[in-house]
N, C-alpha and C positions, 0 to 999 in steps of 0.2 A: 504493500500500500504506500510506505515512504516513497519507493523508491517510483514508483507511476505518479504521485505525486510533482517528485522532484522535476520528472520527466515533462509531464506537462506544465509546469511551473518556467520552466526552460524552454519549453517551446512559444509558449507568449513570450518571455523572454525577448526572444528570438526575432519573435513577430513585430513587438514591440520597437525595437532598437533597430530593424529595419525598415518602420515606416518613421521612426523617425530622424534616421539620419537619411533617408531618403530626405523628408525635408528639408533639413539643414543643406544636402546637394542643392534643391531646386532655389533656397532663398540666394544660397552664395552663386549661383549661376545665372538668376535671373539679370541682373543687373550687368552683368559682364556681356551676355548676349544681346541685350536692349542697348548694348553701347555699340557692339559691332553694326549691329541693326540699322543704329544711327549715322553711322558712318559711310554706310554703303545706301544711305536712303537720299530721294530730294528732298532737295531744302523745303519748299513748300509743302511736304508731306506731313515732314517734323513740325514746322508752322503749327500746321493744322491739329498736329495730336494723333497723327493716325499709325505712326511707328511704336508697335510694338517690342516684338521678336522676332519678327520677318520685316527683311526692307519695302521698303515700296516706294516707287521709283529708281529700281534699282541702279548706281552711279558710281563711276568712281574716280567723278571730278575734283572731289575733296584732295583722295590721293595722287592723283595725278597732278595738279596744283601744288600739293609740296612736293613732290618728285621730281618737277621740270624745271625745281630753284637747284642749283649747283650749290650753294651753298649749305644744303640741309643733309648733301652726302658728306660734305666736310665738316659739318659739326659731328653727321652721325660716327664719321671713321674717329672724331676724336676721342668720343665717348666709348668708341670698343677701344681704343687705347688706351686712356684714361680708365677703363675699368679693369683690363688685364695688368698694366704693370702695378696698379693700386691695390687691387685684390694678392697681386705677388707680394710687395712688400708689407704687406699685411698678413698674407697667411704667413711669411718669414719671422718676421718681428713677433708674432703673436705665439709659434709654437715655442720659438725659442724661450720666452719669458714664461710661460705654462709650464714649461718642462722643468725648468729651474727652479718655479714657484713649486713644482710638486713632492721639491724632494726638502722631505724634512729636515733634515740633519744639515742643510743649508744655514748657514750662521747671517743673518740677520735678515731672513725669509718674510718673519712676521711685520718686518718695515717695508720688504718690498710690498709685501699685499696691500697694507696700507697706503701707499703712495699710490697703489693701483684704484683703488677702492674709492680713496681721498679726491680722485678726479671725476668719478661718476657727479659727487655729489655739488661741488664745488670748481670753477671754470673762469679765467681769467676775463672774462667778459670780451662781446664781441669790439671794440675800440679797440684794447692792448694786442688780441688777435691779429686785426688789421695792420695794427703800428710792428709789428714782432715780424708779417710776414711782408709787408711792404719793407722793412728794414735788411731784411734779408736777401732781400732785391729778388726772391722769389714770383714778385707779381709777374703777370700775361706771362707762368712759365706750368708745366706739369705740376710740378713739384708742389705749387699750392693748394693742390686740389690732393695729390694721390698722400701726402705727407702729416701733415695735420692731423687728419682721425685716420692714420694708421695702425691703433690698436683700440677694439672694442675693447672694454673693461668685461663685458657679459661675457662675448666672447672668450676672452683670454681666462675668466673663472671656468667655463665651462669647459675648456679642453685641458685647464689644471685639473679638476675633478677627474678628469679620464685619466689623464697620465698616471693618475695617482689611485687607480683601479688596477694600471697594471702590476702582475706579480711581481714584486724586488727580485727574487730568487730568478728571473730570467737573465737582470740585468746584472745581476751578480756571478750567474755561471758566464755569460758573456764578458765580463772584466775580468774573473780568473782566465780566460782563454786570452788574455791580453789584448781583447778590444776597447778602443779609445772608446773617451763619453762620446765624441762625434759621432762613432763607429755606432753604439750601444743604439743612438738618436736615429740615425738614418738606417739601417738594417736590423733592427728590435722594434722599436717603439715605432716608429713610423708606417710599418708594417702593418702591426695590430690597431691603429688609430684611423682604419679607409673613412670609417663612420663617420668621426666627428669633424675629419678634414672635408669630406665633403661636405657637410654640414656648415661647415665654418667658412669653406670656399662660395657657399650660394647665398647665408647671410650680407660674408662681405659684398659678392660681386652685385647683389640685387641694392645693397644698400650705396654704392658709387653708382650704381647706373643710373636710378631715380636722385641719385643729386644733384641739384642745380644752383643753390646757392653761395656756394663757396666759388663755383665757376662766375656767377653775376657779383658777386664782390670785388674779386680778384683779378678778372677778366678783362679786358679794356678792346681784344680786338676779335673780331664778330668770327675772324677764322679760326679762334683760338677755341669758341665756345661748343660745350657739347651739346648731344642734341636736347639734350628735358629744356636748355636755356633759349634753342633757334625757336623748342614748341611754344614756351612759354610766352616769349616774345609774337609768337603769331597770333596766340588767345589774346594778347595786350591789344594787338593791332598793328607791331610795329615793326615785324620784319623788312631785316638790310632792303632796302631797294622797290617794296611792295607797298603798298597802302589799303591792309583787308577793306571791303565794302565800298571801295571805287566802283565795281562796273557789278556785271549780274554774277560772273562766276566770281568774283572776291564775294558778294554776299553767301553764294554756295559756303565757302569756304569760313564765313563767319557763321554761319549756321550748325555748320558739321565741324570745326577746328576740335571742337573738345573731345567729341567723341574720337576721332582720328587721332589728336593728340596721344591718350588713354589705349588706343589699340597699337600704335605706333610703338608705347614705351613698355607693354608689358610682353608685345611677341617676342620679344629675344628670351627674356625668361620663360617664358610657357615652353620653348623649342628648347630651352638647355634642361626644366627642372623633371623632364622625367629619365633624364642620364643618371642623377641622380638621387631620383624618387626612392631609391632602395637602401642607399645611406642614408637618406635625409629620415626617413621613418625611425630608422637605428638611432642615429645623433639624435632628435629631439627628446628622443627615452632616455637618455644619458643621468646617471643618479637616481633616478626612480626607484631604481629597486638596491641601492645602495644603503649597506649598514650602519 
């Protein structure tokens, strides 16, 4: 009797948690396919209220309008530049400091956490920022954008927690074999950590690719600028050389910029996150079942 109980108990269960993460699918999707929707519809359809889920008018003057500016493949190549060499020197800087932070016996460990921890909450304010990287003569160069928030603090806690899951006794049969810490780093630990590095690779690279403010602070010349700053600038009205809402297709394109905008900035992630969709499940569990 328990056990037919428990059985059907588990099967609503069952039922349960699949009609409602079904929903939670349909609320998180509706919105994302009512943008594509918009993007690919006329202007006067949108106007009018009649875009759904399905386009109508179906067009794709909006994109073809930002495609025939030459200048929006040169912000876009800046921005996969700018997010590859930033996501590198980030995932660099960041295991290194994890790995360090995770070994106890470390002699003034508990300062470095603190210094790390000490920035989450606390930040020299945007003016000295400016003055520190303008001094630096880093302005209109990479370097202001990829440098600066080169280590997440979350980040950097959370792949110390792992490091410090794994066994000692592997890095210790690996050091009596007289392999270097580098050796231990790159051929032990790095190995066993695909998870959190992907994990940690798709936080950073999603979090450079959607930044645009440190490029509109820093920035000074429009070839320099990555694209979230060329899109932004389009929703302003103020893209290099265009005047949105001069003639009938700049009104297309004032109608549809956002949604286009919005599809423009999230297709490179959608096409990279199921590379990693199988790390990423692993990473985000990271400590859960930690003692």
């Amino acid at each position: 009797m328990v056990t037919v109980d428990r059985t059907r108990g588990r099967q609503v269960f069952r039922v349960v948690n699949a009609v409602v993460l079904t929903g939670v699918v349909l609320v998180t999707l509706y919105p994302f396919v009512n943008i594509v929707a918009r993007s690919l519809s006329d202007e006067f359809a949108i106007r009018a209220g009649k875009v759904n889920l399905v386009p109508v008018g179906f067009t794709f003057r909006t994109y073809e309008f930002v495609a025939s500016d030459p200048t929006f493949w040169t912000n876009y190549r800046n921005t996969v530049v700018y997010t590859v060499v930033a996501t590198a020197i980030a995932m660099l800087m960041t295991t290194c400091y994890a790995y360090v932070l995770s070994k106890r016996h470390l002699k003034g460990r508990t300062f470095l956490i603190g210094v790390a921890v000490f920035t989450m909450f606390f930040s020299g304010g945007l003016i000295p920022n400016y003055v520190l990287i303008s001094s630096l003569g880093m302005k209109d160069t990479i370097w202001a954008i990829v440098l600066p928030n080169a280590i997440s603090v979350f980040n950097l806690l959370v792949m110390k927690a792992f490091f410090e899951g794994i066994p000692a006794e592997l890095e210790e049969a690996a050091a009596i074999d007289g392999m270097s810490t580098y050796g231990i780093l790159l051929r032990i630990v790095l190995p066993l950590s695909k998870a959190v590095i992907a994990t940690m690779v798709l936080f950073y690279a999603v979090s450079f690719w959607n930044s645009w403010f440190p490029a509109f602070l820093y920035m000074t010349q429009s070839d320099l600028f990555p694209v979230t700053v060329y899109l932004r600038n389009l929703i302003a009205g103020a893209t290099t050389g265009t005047s949105v809402g001069a003639d009938a297709t700049d009104m297309t394109v004032a109608t549809n910029i956002k949604a286009v905008t919005m599809v423009l900035t999230v297709l490179p992630i959608l096409t990279i996150y199921p590379f990693v969709q199988r790390y990423f499940v692993k990473g985000v569990m990271l400590g859960a079942v930690k003692g």
